[in-house]
C-alpha positions as CSV (number, residue, x, y, z in Angstrom):
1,X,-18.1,-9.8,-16.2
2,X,-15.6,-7.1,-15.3
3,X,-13.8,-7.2,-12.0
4,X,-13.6,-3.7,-10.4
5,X,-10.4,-2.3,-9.4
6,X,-10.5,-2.2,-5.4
7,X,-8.9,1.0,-3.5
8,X,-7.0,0.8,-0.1
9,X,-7.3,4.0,2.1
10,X,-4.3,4.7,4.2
11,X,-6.6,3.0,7.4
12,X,-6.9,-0.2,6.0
13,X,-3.5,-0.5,4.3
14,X,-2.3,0.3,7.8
15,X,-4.9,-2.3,9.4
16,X,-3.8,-5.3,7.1
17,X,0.4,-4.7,7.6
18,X,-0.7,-3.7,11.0
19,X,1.5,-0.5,11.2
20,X,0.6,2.9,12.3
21,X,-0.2,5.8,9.8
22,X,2.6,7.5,11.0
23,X,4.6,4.9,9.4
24,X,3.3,4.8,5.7
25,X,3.3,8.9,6.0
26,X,6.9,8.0,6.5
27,X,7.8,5.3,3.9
28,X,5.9,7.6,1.7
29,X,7.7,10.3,2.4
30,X,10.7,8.3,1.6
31,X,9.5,7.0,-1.5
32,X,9.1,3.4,0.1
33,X,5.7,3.3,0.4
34,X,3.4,1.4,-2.7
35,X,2.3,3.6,-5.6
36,X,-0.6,6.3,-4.4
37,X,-3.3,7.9,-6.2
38,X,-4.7,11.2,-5.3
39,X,-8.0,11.9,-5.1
40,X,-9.4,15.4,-6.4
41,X,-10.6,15.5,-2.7
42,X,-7.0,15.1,-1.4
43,X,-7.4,11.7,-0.2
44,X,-5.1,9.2,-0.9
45,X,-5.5,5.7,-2.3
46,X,-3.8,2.8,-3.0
47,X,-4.7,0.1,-5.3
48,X,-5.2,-3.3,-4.4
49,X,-2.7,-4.4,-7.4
50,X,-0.2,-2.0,-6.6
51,X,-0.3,-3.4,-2.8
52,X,0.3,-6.9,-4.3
53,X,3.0,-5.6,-6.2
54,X,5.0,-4.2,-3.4
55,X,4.6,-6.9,-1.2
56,X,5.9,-9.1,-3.9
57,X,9.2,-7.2,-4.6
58,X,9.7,-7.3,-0.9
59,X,9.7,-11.0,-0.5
60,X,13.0,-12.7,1.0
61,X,13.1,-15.8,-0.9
62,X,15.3,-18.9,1.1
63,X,15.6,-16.7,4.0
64,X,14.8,-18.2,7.5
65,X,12.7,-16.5,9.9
């Protein structure tokens, strides 16, 4: 069976890194922010994969809190 692709809206990207939505406005506007999709709508999504992905790339490996 076929696992369907899950979308993030802006709210609960912003809900699970705990940051405000002014803040991924501004990352994005910066071209920091995870890859986006844009809805015919205007709505912006992000995919769950992509999430994973940037999160990834922005680990600090052997670094100590």
């Amino acid at each position: 069976m076929a696992t369907a692709t899950r979308y993030l809206t802006i709210k609960q990207f912003c809900e699970e890194l705990d940051v405000a939505q002014s803040t991924f406005h501004d990352w994005r506007a910066k071209g920091l922010a995870p890859r986006c999709i844009k809805l015919p709508n205007g709505q912006i999504r992000i995919r769950r994969t992509d999430l994973d992905a940037w999160l990834e790339a922005r680990e600090l490996a052997g670094v100590a809190a």
